[in-house]
C-alpha positions as CSV (number, residue, x, y, z in Angstrom):
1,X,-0.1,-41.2,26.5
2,X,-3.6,-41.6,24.8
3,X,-3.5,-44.1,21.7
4,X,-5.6,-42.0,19.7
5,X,-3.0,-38.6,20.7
6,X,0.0,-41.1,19.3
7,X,-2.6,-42.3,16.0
8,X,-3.0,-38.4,15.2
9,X,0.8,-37.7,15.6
10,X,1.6,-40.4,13.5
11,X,-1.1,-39.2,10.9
12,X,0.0,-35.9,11.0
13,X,3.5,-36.9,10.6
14,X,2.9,-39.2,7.8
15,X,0.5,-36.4,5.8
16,X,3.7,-33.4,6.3
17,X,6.0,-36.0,5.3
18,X,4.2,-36.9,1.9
19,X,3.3,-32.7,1.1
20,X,6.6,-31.8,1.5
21,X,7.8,-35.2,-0.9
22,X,5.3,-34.0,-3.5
23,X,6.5,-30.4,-3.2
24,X,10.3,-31.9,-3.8
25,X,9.3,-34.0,-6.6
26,X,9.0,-37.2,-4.6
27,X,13.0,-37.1,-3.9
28,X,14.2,-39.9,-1.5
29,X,18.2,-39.6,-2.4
30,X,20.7,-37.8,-1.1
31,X,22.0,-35.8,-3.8
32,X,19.1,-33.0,-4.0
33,X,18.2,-32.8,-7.4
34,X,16.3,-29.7,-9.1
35,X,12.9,-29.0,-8.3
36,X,12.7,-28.8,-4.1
37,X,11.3,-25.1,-3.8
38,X,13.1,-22.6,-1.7
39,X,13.6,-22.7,2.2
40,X,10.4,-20.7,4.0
41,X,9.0,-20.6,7.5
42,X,7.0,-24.1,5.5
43,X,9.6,-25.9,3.6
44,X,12.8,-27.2,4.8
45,X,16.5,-26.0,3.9
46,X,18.6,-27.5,1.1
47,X,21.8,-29.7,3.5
48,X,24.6,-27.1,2.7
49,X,28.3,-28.1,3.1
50,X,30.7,-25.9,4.8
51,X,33.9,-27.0,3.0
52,X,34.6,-25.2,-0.8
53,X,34.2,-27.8,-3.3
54,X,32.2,-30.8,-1.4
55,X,28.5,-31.5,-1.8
56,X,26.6,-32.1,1.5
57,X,25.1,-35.5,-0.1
58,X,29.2,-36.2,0.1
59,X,29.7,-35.9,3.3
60,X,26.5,-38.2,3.9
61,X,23.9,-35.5,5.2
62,X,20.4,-36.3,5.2
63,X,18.3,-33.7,4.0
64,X,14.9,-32.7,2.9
65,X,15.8,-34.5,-0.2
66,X,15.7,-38.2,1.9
67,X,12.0,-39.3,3.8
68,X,14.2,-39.6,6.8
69,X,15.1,-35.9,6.6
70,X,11.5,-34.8,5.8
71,X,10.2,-37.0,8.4
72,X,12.8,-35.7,11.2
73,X,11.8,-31.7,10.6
74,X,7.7,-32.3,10.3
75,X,8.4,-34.0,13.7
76,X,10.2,-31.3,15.3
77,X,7.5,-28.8,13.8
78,X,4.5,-30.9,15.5
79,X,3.5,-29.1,18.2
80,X,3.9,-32.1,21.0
81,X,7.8,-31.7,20.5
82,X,9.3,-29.1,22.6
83,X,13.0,-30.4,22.7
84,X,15.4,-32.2,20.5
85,X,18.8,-33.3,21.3
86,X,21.5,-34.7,18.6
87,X,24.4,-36.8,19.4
88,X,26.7,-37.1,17.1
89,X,26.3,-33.4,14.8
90,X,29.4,-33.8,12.6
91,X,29.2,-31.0,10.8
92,X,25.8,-29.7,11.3
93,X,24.6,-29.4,8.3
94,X,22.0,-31.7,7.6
95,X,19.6,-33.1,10.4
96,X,21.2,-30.8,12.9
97,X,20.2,-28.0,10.4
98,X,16.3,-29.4,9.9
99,X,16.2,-29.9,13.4
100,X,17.4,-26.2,14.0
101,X,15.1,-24.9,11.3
102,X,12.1,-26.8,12.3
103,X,11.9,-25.8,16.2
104,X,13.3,-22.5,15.7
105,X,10.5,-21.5,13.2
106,X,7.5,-22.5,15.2
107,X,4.8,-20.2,17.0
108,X,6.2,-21.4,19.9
109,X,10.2,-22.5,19.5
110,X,11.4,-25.5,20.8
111,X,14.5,-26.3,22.5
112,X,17.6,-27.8,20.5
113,X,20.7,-29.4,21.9
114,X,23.2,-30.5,19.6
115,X,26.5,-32.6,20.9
116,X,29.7,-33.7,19.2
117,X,33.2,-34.1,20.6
């Protein structure tokens, strides 16, 4: 691997990362607060929970709310990434769904394994 290929990945990563935070109001929590625009092919989803009554920041998902969950789907969407594999999903509905989002919405879609017991 060329230094200056891993300098521009990192660059690129770092410059997504901070457009998406000023997009979401500079968020780094869990709990979402108002202001992230909607999900599009170029903004990440909202974590969602899949049980009535439970937030997803309760059930500790990252999401596009956190740096760690904006940094995790501008990496999948960089072009160098062509597979992803999660251990550990839980419930899938936080990295598992940026990861999902991110490589499936590419102009060429990457490969995502996910793994849980």
């Amino acid at each position: 691997v060329d230094r200056n290929d891993t300098r521009r990945a990192k660059h690129a990563l770092r410059v997504c990362e901070r457009r998406l935070a000023q997009r979401c109001r500079g968020q780094n929590r869990l709990v979402e607060l108002p202001g992230c625009p909607p999900e599009s092919v170029d903004f990440p989803p909202a974590a969602k929970s899949l049980f009535g009554g439970t937030e997803a920041s309760e059930l500790g998902c990252i999401s596009r709310s956190t740096q760690l969950g904006r940094a995790l789907w501008c990496l999948a969407r960089h072009g160098g990434v062509r597979k992803a594999l999660e251990l550990f999903t839980g419930i899938g509905a936080g990295t598992t769904l940026l990861l999902g989002h991110a490589l499936g919405r590419r102009q060429s879609p990457g490969t995502f394994f996910s793994v849980d017991r």
